[in-house]
LUMTOR-287221 format. One record per residue: residue number from 1; residue in three letters; x, y, z of N, C-alpha, C in turn. Coordinates in Angstrom, 3 decimals, padded with zeros to 6 digits. Example, Ala and Ser with C-alpha at 12.3 -4.5 7.8 and 13.67 -1.06 7.14 Angstrom:
BEGIN
+-----+------+----------+----------+----------+----------+----------+----------+----------+----------+----------+
: seq : type :       nx :       ny :       nz :      cax :      cay :      caz :       cx :       cy :       cz :
+-----+------+----------+----------+----------+----------+----------+----------+----------+----------+----------+
:   1 :  ALA :  013.190 : -005.690 :  007.800 :  012.300 : -004.500 :  007.800 :  013.200 : -003.300 :  007.800 :
:   2 :  SER :  012.850 : -002.250 :  007.080 :  013.670 : -001.060 :  007.140 :  012.900 :  000.030 :  007.870 :
+-----+------+----------+----------+----------+----------+----------+----------+----------+----------+----------+
//
This chain:
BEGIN
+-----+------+----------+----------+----------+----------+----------+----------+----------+----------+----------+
: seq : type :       nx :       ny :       nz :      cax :      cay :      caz :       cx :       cy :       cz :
+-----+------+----------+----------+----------+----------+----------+----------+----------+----------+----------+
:   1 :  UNK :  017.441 : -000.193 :  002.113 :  017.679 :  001.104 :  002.672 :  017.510 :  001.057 :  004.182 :
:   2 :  UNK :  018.744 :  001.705 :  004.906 :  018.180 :  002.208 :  006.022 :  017.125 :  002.622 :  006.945 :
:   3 :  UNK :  016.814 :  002.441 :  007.995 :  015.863 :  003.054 :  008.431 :  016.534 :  004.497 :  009.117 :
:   4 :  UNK :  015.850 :  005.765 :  008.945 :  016.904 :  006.765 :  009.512 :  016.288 :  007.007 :  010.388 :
:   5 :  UNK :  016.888 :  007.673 :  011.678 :  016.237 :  008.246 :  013.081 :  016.063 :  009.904 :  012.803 :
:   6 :  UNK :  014.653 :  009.707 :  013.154 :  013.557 :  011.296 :  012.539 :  013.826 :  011.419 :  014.111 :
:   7 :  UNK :  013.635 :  012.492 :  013.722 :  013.735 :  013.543 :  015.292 :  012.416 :  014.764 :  015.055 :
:   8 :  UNK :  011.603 :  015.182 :  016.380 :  010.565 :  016.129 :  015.895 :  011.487 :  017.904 :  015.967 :
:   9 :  UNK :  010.598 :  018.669 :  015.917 :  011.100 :  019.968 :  015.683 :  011.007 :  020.579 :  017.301 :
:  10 :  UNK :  010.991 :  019.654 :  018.567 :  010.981 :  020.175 :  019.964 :  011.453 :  018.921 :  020.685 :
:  11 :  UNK :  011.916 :  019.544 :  021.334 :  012.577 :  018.719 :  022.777 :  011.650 :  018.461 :  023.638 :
:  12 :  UNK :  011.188 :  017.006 :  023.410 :  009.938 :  016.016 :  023.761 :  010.767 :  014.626 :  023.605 :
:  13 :  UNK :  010.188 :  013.926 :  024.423 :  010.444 :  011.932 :  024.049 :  009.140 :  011.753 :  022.929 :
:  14 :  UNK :  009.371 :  010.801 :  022.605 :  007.813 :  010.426 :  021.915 :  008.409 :  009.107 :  021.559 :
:  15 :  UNK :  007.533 :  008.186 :  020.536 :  007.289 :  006.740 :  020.609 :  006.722 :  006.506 :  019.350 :
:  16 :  UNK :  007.113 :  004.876 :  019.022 :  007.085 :  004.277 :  017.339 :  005.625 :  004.138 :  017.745 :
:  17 :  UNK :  005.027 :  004.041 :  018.766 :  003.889 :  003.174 :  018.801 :  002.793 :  004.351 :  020.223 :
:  18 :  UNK :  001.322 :  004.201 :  019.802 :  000.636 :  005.040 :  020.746 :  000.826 :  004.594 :  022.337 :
:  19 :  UNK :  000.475 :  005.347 :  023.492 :  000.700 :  005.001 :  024.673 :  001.803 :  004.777 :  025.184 :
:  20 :  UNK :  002.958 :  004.986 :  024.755 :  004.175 :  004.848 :  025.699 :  005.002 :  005.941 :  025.847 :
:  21 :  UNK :  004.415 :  007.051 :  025.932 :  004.825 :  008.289 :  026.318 :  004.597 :  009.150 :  027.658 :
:  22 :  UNK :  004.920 :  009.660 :  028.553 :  004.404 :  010.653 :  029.269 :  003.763 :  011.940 :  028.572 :
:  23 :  UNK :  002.545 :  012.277 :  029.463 :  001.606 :  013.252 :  028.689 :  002.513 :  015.019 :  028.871 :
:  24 :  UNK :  002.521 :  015.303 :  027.398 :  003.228 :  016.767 :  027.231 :  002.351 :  017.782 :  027.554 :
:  25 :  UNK :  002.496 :  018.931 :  026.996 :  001.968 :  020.065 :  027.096 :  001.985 :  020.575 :  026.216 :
:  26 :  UNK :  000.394 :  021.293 :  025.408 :  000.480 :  021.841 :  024.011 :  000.281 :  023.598 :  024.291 :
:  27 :  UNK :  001.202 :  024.763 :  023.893 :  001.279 :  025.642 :  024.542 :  001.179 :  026.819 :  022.856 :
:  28 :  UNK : -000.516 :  026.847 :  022.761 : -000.552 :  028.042 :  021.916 : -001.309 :  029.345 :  022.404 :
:  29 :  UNK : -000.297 :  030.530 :  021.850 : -000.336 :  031.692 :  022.529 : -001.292 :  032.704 :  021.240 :
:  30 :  UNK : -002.251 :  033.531 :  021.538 : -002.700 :  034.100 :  020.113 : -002.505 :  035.441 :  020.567 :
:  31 :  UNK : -001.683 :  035.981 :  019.688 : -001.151 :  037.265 :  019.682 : -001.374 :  038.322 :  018.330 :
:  32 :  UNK : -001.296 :  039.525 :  018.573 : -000.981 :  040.155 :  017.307 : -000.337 :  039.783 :  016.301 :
:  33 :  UNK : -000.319 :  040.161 :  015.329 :  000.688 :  039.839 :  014.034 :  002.137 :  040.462 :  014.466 :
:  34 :  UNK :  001.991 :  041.439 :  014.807 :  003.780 :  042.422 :  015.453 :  004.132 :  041.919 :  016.568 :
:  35 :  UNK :  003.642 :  040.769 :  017.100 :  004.210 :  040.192 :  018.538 :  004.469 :  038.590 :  017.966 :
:  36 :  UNK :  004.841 :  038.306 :  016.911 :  004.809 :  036.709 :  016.366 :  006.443 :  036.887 :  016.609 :
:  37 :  UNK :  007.289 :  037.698 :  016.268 :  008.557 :  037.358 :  015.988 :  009.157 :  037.852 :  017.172 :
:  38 :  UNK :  008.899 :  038.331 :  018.286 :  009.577 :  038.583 :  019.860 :  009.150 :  036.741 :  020.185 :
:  39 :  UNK :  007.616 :  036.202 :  020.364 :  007.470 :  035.280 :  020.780 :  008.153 :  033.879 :  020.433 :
:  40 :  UNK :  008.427 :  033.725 :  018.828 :  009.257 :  032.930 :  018.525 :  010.913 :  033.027 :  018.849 :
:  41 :  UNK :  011.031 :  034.234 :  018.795 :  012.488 :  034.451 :  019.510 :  012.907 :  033.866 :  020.737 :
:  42 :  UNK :  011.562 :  034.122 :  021.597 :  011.665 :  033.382 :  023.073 :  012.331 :  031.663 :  023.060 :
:  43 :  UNK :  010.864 :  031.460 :  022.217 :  011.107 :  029.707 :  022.310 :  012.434 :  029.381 :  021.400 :
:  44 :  UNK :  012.756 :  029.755 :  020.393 :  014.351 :  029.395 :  019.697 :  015.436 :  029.757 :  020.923 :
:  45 :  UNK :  015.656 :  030.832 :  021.958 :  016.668 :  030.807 :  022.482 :  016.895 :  029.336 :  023.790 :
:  46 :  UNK :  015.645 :  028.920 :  023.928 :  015.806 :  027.378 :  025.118 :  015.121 :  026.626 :  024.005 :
:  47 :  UNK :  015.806 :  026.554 :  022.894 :  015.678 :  025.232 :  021.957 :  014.567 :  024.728 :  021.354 :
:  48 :  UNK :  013.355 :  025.587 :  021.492 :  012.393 :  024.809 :  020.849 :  011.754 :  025.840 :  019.558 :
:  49 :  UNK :  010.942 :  025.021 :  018.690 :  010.562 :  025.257 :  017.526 :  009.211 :  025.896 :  017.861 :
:  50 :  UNK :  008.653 :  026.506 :  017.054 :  006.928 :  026.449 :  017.016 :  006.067 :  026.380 :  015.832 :
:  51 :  UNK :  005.197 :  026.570 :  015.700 :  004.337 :  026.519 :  014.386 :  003.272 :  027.196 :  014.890 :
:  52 :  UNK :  003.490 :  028.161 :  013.399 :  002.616 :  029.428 :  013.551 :  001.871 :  029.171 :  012.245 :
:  53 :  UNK :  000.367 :  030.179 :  012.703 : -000.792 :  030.144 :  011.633 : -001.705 :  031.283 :  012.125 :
:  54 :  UNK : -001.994 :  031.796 :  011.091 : -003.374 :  032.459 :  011.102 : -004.855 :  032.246 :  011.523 :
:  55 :  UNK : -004.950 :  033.258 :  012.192 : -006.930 :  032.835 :  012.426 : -007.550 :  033.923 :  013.057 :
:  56 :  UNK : -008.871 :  033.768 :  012.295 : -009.768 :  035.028 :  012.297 : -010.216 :  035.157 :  013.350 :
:  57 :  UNK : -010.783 :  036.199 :  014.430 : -011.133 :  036.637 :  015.447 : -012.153 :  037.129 :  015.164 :
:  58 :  UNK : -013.746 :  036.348 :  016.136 : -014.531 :  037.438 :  015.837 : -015.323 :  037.994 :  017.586 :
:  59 :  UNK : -015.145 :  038.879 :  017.667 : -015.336 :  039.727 :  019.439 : -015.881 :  041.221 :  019.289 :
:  60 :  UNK : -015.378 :  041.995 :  020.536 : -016.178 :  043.315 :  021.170 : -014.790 :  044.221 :  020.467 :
:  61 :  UNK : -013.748 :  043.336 :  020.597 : -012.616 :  044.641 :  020.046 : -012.895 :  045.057 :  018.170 :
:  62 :  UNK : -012.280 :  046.518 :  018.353 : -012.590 :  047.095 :  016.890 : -012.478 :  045.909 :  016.078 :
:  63 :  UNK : -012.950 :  046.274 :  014.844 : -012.483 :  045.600 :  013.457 : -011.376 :  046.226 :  012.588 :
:  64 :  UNK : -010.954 :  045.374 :  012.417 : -009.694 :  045.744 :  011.179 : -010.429 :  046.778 :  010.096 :
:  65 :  UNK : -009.810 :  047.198 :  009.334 : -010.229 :  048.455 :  008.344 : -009.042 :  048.010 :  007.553 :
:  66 :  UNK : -009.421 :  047.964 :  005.998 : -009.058 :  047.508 :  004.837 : -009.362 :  048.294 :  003.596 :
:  67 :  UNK : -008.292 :  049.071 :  002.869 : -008.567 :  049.581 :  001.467 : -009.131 :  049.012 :  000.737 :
:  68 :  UNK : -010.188 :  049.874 :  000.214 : -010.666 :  049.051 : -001.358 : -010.501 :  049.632 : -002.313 :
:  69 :  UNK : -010.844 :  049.038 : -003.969 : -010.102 :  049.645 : -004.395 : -009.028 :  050.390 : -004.774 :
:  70 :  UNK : -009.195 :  051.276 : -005.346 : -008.063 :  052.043 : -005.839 : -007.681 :  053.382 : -005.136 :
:  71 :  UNK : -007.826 :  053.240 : -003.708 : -007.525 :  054.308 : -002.562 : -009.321 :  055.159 : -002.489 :
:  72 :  UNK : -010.334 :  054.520 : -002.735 : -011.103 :  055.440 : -002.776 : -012.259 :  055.100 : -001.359 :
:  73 :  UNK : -011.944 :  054.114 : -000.705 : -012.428 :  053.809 :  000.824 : -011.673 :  052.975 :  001.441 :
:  74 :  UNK : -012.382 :  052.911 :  002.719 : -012.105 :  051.716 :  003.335 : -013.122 :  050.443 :  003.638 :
:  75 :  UNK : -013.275 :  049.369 :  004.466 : -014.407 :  048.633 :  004.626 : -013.868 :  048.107 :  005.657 :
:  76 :  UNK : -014.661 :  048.068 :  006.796 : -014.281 :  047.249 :  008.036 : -014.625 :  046.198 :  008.265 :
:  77 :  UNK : -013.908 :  045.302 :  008.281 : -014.013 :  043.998 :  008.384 : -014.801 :  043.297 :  009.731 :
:  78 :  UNK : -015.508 :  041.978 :  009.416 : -016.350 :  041.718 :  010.320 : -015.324 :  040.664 :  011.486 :
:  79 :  UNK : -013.878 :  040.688 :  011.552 : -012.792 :  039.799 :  012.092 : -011.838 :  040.596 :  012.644 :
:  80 :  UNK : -011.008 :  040.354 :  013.421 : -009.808 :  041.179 :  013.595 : -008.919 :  039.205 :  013.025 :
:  81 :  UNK : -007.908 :  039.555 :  012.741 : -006.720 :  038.796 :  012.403 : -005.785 :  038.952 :  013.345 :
:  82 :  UNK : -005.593 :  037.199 :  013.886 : -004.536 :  037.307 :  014.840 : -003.574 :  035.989 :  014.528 :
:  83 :  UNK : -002.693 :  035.975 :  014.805 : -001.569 :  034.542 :  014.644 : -001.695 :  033.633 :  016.270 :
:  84 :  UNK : -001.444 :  032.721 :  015.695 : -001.665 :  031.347 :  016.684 :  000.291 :  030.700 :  017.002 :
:  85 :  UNK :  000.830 :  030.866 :  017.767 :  001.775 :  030.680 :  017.732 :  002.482 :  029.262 :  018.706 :
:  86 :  UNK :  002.426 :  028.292 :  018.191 :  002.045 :  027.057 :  019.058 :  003.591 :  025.733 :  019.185 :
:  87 :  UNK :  003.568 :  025.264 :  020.562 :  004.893 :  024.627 :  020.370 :  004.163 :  023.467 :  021.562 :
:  88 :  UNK :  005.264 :  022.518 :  021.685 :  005.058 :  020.867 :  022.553 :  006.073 :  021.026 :  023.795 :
:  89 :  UNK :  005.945 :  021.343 :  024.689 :  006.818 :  021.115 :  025.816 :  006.856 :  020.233 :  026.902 :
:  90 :  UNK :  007.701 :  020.167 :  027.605 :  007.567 :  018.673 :  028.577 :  006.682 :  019.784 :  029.807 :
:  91 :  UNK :  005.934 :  018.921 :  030.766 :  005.240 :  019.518 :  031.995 :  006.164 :  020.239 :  032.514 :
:  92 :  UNK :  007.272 :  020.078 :  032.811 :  008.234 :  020.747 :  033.920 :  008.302 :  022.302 :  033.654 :
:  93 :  UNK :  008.335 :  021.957 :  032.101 :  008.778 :  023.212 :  031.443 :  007.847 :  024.091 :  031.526 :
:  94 :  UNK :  006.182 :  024.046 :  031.426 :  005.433 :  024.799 :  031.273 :  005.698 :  026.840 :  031.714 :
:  95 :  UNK :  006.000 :  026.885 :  033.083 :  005.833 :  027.802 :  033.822 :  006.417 :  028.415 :  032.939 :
:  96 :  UNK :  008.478 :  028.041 :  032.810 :  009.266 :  028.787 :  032.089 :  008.595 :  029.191 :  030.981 :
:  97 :  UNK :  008.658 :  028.536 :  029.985 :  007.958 :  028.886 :  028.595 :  006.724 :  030.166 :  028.518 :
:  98 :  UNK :  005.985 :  029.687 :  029.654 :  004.890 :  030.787 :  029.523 :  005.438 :  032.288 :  029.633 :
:  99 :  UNK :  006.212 :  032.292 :  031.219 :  007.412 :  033.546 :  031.339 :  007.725 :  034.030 :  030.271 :
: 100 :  UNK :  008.475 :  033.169 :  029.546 :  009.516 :  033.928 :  028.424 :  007.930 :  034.478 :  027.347 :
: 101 :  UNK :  007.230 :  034.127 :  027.000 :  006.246 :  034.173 :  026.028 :  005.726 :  035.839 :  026.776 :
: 102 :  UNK :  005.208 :  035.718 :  028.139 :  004.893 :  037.082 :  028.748 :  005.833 :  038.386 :  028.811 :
: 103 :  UNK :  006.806 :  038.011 :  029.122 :  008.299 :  038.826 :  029.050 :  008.244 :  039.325 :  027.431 :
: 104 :  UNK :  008.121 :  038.458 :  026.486 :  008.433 :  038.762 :  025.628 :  007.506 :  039.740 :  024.643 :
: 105 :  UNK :  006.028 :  040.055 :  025.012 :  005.188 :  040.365 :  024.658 :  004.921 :  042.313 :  025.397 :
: 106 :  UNK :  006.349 :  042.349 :  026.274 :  006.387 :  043.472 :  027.055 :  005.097 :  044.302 :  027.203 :
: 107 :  UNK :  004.344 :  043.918 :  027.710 :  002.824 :  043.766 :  028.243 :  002.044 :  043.783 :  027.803 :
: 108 :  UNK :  001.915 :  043.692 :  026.208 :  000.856 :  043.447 :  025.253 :  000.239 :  042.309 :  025.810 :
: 109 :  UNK : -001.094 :  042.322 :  025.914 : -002.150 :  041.014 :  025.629 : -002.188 :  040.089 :  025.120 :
: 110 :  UNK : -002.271 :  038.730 :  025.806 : -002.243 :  037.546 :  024.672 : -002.735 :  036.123 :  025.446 :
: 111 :  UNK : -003.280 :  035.377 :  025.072 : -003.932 :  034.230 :  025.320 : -003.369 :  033.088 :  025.258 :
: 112 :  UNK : -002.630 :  032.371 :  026.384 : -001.606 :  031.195 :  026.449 : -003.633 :  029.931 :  026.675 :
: 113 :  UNK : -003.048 :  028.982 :  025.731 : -003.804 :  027.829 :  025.907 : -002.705 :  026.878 :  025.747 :
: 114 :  UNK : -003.444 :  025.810 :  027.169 : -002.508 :  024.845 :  027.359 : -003.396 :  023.561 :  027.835 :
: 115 :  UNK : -002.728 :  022.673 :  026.590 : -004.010 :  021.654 :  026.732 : -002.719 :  019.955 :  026.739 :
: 116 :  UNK : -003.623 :  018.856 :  027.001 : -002.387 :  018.141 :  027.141 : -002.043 :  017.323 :  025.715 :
: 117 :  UNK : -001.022 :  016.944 :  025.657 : -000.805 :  015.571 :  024.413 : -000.510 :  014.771 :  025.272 :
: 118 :  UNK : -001.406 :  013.397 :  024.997 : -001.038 :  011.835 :  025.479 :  000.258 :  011.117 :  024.204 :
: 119 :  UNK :  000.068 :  011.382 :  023.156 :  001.273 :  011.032 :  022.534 :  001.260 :  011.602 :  021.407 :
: 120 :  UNK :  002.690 :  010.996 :  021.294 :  003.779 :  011.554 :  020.079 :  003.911 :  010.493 :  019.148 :
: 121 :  UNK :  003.371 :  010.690 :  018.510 :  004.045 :  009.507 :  017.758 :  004.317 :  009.613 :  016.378 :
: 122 :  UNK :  005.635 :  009.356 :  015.412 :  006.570 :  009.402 :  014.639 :  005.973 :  008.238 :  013.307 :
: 123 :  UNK :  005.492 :  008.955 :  012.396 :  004.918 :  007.729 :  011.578 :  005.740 :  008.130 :  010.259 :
+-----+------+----------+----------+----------+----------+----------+----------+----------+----------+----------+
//
C-alpha cells in the first residue's frame, strides 16, 4: 500500500520528524456559547479550521442558574460555562486572525491566548 499525503486541518508547514519546523502560533479565544459560531465563521472565511471544546469557569461573574426538576426551582451553579475555540496559525498571521476574532465578537468580551508550537508533527 501506498503511503498517502495527510494534510492537517490549517494552513501551517509541519514535518515527518520533531524540530524541523518554524515555531507557529496557538490562538485560543474563550468566549460565550452564542459567540462560537460568528468566531468560527471568521477563521473558515481565510481558510483555517478550529477546534472547539467546553470548559468550566470558575470567577466574580454571576453563576449560571439551572432548572431542577420538574419546573419546581432553580440551582445556581458554582461555574459559568464557556467554549474554548482554538486554531494553529503561522506568526505573520497572528494580528489578522486576532482582528477578525474581535470584529467578529461585535464587542462582546473574550480572552485571545497565544502561546507558541515548536512543532507539528504528522504521525
Amino acid at each position: 500500500m501506498g503511503k498517502e499525503k495527510m494534510s492537517l486541518p490549517f494552513e501551517v508547514e509541519y514535518s515527518e520528524k520533531p524540530g524541523k519546523s518554524k515555531s507557529m502560533k496557538r490562538l485560543a479565544v474563550i468566549v460565550k456559547p452564542e459567540n462560537v459560531d460568528p468566531i468560527a465563521a471568521s477563521l473558515r472565511e481565510i481558510g483555517l479550521e478550529s477546534t472547539i471544546y467546553e470548559v468550566k469557569r470558575s470567577g466574580k461573574e454571576s453563576k449560571e442558574r439551572v432548572a431542577s426538576g420538574r419546573g419546581s426551582g432553580t440551582i445556581e451553579l458554582a461555574y459559568t460555562t464557556r467554549k474554548v475555540v482554538a486554531t494553529v496559525v503561522n506568526p505573520d498571521a497572528v494580528d489578522e486572525v486576532v482582528n477578525r476574532m474581535k470584529k467578529a465578537l461585535s464587542g462582546d468580551k473574550a480572552v485571545v491566548m497565544i502561546s507558541s508550537v515548536d512543532d507539528l508533527v504528522m504521525i
